[in-house]
N, C-alpha and C positions, 0 to 999 in steps of 0.2 A: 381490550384494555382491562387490568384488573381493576375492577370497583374499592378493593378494601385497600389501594395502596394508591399516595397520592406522590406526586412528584412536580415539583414547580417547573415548567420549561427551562428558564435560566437556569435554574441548579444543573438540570437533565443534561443540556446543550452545554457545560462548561467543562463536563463529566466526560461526556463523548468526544469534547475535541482535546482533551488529555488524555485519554487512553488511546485515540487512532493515531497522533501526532506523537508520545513523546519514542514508544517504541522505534516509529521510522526514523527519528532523531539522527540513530547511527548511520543507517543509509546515507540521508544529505550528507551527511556529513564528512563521509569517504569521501563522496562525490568532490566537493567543497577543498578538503583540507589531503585530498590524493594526492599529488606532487610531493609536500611536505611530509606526508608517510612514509613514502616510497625514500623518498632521499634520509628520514633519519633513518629509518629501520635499512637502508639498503637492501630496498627492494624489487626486482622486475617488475614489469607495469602486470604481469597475465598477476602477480599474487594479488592485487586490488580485487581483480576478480574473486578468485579464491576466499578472499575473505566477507564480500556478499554470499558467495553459494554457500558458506559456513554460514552463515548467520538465515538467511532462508530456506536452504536445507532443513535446520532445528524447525524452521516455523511450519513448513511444507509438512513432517513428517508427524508432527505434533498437533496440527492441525484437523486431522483426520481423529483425534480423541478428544481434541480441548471442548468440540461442540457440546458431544455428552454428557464431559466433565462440567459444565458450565451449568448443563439441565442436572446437574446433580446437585454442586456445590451451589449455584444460586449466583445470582449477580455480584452480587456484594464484595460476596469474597473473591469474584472473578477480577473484578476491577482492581482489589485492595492488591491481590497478589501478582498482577501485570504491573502496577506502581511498583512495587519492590522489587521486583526480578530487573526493570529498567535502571532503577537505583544501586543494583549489585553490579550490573555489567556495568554501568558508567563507575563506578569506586574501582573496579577492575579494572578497565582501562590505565587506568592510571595509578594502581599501585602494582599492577604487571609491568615487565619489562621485555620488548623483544617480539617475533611477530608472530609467536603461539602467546605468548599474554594476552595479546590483542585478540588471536582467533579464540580465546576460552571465553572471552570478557562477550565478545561478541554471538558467543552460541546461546550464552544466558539471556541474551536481549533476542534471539530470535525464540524462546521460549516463550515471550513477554507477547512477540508480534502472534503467537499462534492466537494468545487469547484473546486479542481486539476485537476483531469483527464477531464472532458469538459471543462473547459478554454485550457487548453495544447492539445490536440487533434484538438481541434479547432483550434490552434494558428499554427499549424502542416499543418492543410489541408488547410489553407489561405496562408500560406507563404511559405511554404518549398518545393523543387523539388520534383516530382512524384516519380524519383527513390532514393530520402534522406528520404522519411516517414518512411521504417519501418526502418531504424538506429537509425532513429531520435526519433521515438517513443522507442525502445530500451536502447539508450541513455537515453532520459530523466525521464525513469522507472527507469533507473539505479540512480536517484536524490534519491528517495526514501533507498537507499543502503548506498549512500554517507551522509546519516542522522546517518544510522545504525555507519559508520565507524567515522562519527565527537563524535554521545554520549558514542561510548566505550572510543574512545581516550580522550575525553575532560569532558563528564559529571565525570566519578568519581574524578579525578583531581580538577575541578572547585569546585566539595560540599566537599571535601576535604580541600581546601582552606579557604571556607568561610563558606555555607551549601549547601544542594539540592535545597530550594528553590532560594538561590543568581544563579544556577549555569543554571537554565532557565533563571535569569536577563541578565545575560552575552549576550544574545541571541535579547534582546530587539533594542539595538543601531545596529545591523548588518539587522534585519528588518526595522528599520526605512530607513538607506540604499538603503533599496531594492527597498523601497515604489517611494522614492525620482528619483533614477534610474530608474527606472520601469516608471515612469511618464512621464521621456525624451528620453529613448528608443522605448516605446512601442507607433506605430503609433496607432490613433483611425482608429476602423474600424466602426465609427456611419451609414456611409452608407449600410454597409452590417448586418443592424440588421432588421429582419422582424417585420412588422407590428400585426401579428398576437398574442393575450393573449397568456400570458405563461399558460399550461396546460400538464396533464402530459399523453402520449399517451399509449395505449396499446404496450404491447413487441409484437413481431412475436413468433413463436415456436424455431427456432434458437438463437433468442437472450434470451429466458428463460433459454434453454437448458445451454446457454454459462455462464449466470448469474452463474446455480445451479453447475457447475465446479468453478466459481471462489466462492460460498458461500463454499465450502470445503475447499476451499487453502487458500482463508482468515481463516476459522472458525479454521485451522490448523495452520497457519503460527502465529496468537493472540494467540494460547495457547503456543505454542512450545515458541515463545519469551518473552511472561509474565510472565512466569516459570522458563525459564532457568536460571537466578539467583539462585531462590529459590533452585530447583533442583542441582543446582553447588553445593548449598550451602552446602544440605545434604551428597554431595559428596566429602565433603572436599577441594573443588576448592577455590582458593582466591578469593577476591573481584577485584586484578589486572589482574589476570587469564578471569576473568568471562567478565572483559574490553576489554581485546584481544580476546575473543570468537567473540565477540559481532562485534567488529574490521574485525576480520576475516569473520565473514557471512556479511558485506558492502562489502570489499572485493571481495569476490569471489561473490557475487549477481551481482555487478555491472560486472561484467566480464560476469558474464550467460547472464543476459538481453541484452547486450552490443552487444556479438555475439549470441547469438542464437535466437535473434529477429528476423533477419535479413536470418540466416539462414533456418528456420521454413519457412521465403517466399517463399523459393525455393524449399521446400516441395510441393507434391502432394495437399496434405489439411494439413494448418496448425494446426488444430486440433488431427491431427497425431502425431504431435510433445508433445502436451500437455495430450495426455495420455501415452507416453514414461517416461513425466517427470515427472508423476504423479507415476508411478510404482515406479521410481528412487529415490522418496522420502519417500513411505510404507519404500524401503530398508532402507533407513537412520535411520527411527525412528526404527526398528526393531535392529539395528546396538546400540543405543542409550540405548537399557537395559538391556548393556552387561556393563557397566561404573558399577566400582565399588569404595570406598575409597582409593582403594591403583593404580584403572589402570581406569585412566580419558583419556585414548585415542580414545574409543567410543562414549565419549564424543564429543569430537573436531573431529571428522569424522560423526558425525550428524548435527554437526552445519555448517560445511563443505557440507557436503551433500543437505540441505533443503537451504540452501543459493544456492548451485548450480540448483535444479532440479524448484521447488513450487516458488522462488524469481521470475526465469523466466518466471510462465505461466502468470502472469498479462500481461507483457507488450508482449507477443505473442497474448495473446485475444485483447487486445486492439490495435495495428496491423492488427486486423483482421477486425475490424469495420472500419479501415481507406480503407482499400483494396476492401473490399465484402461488397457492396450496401444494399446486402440482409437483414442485419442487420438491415435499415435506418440510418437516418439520425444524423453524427457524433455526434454532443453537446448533443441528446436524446438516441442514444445509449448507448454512452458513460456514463449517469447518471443512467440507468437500469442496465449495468455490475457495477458500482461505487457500486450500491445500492447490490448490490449479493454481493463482494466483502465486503463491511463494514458489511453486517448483519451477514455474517460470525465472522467476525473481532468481532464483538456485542456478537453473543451466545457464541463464544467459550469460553474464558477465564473462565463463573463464572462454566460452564459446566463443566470443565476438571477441575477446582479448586474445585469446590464440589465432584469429583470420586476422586483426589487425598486424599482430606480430608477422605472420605470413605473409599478409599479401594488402595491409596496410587500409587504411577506414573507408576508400573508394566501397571495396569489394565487402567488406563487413558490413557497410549500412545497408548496401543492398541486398543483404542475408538478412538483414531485419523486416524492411519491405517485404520479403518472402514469407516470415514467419506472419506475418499480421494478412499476408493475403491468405494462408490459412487457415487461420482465426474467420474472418470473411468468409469460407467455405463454411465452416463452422455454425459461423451465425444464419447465414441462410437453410443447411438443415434445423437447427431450431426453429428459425421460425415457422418453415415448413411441417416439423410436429408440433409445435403452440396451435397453429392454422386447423389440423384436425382432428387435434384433442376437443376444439371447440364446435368444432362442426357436428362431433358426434356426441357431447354434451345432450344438446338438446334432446337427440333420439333416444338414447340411455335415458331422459328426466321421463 
């Protein structure tokens, strides 16, 4: 923790769940208000996809320099300039027309998603108590949940009212807000920026390994959400129903990342924990194609489920770089898991909307299944080098 720079928790924790939550804003929000895209822009269901792998693509690829950029630029201005980039692509949205308006509005908000996690990690390991990191990084993964639970509650309401596109405007004047706040909250940390060119480092073998578990849980958690509309939809679920789904996995995410960040610590290896949760959500989606027209309860205990198990592993992996050195160093870690996480986020969608197209959501969710049992392969080599990095600690001390 830097001694010369003080930071109130409240202020800290109110900072972090606006920066992890409003970027993902657009995500839900496809998810949410898809039907009603696809039919004004007349759309095919696979472009939904298409326009998550736009927007996570930017983040995925940007990801891999924003860490750097972040140990350059400094907190401050990390945080000030992911508020604005979220404020340009929501004013885009809606003063574009057509569905390259939509794909340009949404490239600049995956610019915004690269910065999240290495500014707030960052913003984590300079100012917060040794033993508040991992709540704290818990906590404010849980920002990204509290997105999920604002666009069920509010996005279909607001394009109700007016349209989809007014109903990201809404969103505009609450980011200006933040920017404003953010400026007279957040101390400069100019002193603590190195002197050294941003460049983008080589991963370690544990920090790839950690990467290729969260490219499953992203490349899973983008299809399961960009779908579930659609999916409701053939199921006969309402469009208010599919709002409370939606409602319901922020909900209960925020609750998994909340405690089980924290808890995972006090795990042996927390990567123990994160192929628990990864089993726990095979089940879910296995649970999930059992929903039929007339009994949507397997429904809503899949959405239940993958909110509980895959919501959690982000902010346990990322936890894990705050904790274990081994990693390197926070801001560049941090943008190597960002970058596994979004390119996930990136493949999945147009991949699992092309197998639905093909051969319909039986066979596509059990592509997902697949991908997370190799995620599962994934974690257990990790944890097998965590196991004898420390074994040979000793002998090396």
């Amino acid at each position: 923790m830097h001694n010369q720079i003080r930071v109130s928790e409240p202020a800290l924790t109110a900072l972090l769940l606006a920066a992890m939550g409003m970027p993902m804003m657009v995500f839900y929000a496809v998810g949410v208000l898809g039907p009603e895209i696809m039919w004004t822009l007349q759309l095919p269901v696979a472009a939904l996809g298409w326009l998550t792998t736009a927007t996570f693509g930017v983040a995925a690829a940007a990801s891999l320099v924003a860490g750097p950029l972040v140990s350059r630029i400094g907190v401050r201005c990390s945080l000030l300039a992911l508020f604005v980039l979220v404020a340009l692509s929501f004013g885009l949205i809606r003063m574009t027309s057509g569905f390259y308006g939509l794909l340009m509005a949404l490239l600049v908000c995956g610019l915004a998603q690269a910065l999240a996690n290495p500014s707030t990690n960052q913003a984590i390991a300079h100012w917060a108590d040794p033993e508040r990191k991992a709540f704290l990084v818990g906590l404010k993964q849980s920002g990204v949940q509290l997105s999920a639970l604002l666009a069920g509650a509010l996005m279909p309401l607001l394009a109700g009212w007016f349209s989809w596109q007014d109903a990201f405007l809404f969103w505009v004047p609450v980011l200006i807000v933040l920017v404003l706040l953010g400026a007279r909250m957040i101390p400069s940390d100019q002193s603590d920026r190195p002197s050294r060119p941003i460049s983008v480092i080589r991963p370690n073998r544990e920090l790839i390994l950690l990467a290729l578990v969260q490219l499953g849980v992203g490349l899973t958690l983008s299809s399961f959400m960009t779908y579930l509309g659609v999916f409701a939809a053939e199921m006969g679920v309402s469009p208010s129903s599919v709002g409370l789904m939606v409602m319901l996995f922020g909900v209960i995410g925020v609750l998994a990342r909340t405690l089980l960040t924290p808890l995972a610590r006090n795990w042996p290896d927390e990567s123990l924990m994160l192929g628990v949760l990864i089993v726990g959500a095979c089940v879910a989606l296995s649970v999930m194609q059992l929903t039929t027209q007339a009994y949507h309860l397997p429904l809503w205990s899949a959405v239940t489920g993958i909110g509980a198990t895959l919501v959690a592993t982000n902010a346990i992996a990322m936890s894990m770089l705050l904790h274990d050195p081994g990693f390197g160093e926070v801001p560049r870690a941090s943008g190597w898991l960002s970058a596994g996480f979004f390119t996930g986020f990136a493949l999945g969608p147009p991949g699992f909307g092309a197998l639905v197209a093909t051969w319909g959501f039986t066979i596509a969710l059990w592509g997902l299944v697949a991908c997370l049992l190799l995620a599962l392969v994934a974690v257990v080599m990790l944890a097998g080098h965590r196991r004898r990095r420390a074994e040979l600690a000793p002998a090396s001390g």
